[in-house]
Residue, then its C-alpha position, 0 to 999 in steps of 0.5 A: x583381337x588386341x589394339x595391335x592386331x586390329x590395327x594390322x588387319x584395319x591397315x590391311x583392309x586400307x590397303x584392299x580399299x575398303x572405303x570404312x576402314x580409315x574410319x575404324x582405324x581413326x580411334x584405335x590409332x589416335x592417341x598413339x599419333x597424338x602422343x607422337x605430334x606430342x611428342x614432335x611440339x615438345x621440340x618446337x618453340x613455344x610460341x609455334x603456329x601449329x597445334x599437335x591436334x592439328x598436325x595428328x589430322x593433317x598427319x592422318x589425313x596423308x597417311x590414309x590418302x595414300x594409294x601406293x602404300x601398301x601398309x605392313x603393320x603397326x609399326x610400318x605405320x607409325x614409322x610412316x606418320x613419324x616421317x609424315x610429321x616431320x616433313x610437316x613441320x619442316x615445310x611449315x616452318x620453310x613456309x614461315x621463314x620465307x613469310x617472316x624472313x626471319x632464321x626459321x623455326x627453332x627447336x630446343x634439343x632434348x637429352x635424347x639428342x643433345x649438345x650441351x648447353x640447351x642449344x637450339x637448332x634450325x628445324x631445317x638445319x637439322x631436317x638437311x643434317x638429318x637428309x645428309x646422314x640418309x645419304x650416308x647412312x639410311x638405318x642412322x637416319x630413320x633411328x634419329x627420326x624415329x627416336x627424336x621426332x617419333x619420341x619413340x623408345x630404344x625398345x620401340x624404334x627396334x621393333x619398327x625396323x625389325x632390329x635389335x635394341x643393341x643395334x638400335x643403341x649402338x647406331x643411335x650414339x654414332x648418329x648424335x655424334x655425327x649430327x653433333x660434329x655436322x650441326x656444330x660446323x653449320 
């Protein structure tokens, strides 16, 4: 049995109970959810309070708590832990601002999601952007998440949604471009 399909059938173990599952599925899925909370710092300001180490254990530690989750595959899960993260990040530096009263955390994008300029945007900022373009356009949404915070690849967030890489492009150039125009006007 492949990484993949363990991870499948662990998932699928989670979702009937099985009290040792989350426990076997901790080291087949842990470098893939280091490499996404990699991944999620690499935007964050260097200076940043929370380590990627322990944004994977808080970040597990949700996705294997949940009782009404009922985990399809591999790519179901780690669509969720990317969604997980950012929601993580994004209360964290809610929480700060409030302490510090200060403009918030502050993430520089990258070529995936670019302005122009090495510009750098208000992780709530973009977390209100990116819930506006939900709003409007729920696939676009989850491409931006998925590539921009989940670091994955064309090829990658295709087969987390069950699309085709074309498609994936074509809505993730009309995503940038309208988080672009709603970012600038901010």
């Amino acid at each position: 049995m492949s990484d993949r399909e363990e991870v499948t059938a662990l998932l699928q173990e989670i979702n009937e109970g099985a009290a040792s599952a989350p426990e076997k599925l901790l080291p087949l899925v842990y470098d893939e959810l280091r490499r996404l909370a990699q991944s999620y710092m690499k935007n964050e300001r260097p200076d940043h309070t929370l380590q990627a180490t322990a944004l994977v254990h808080d970040a597990y530690i949700r996705l294997v708590d949940w009782e009404n989750v009922s985990w399809q595959n591999r790519a179901h899960f780690f669509s969720v832990a990317a969604q997980v993260m950012r929601n993580i990040l994004v209360n964290h530096a809610v929480k700060r601002k409030a302490q510090k009263r200060d403009f918030g955390q502050r993430i520089e994008l990258t070529e995936e999601i670019s302005f122009g300029g090495g510009r750098e945007i208000d992780i709530i900022e973009l977390n209100e952007a990116l819930e506006a373009l939900e709003a409007i356009e729920p696939t676009q949404a989850k491409i931006v998440e998925l590539r921009f915070f989940g670091g994955l690849s064309i090829d990658e967030t295709a087969h987390a949604l069950n699309t085709s890489p074309a498609t994936v492009k074509r809505e993730w150039a009309i995503a940038k471009t309208w988080l672009y125009r709603r970012l600038k006007n901010d």
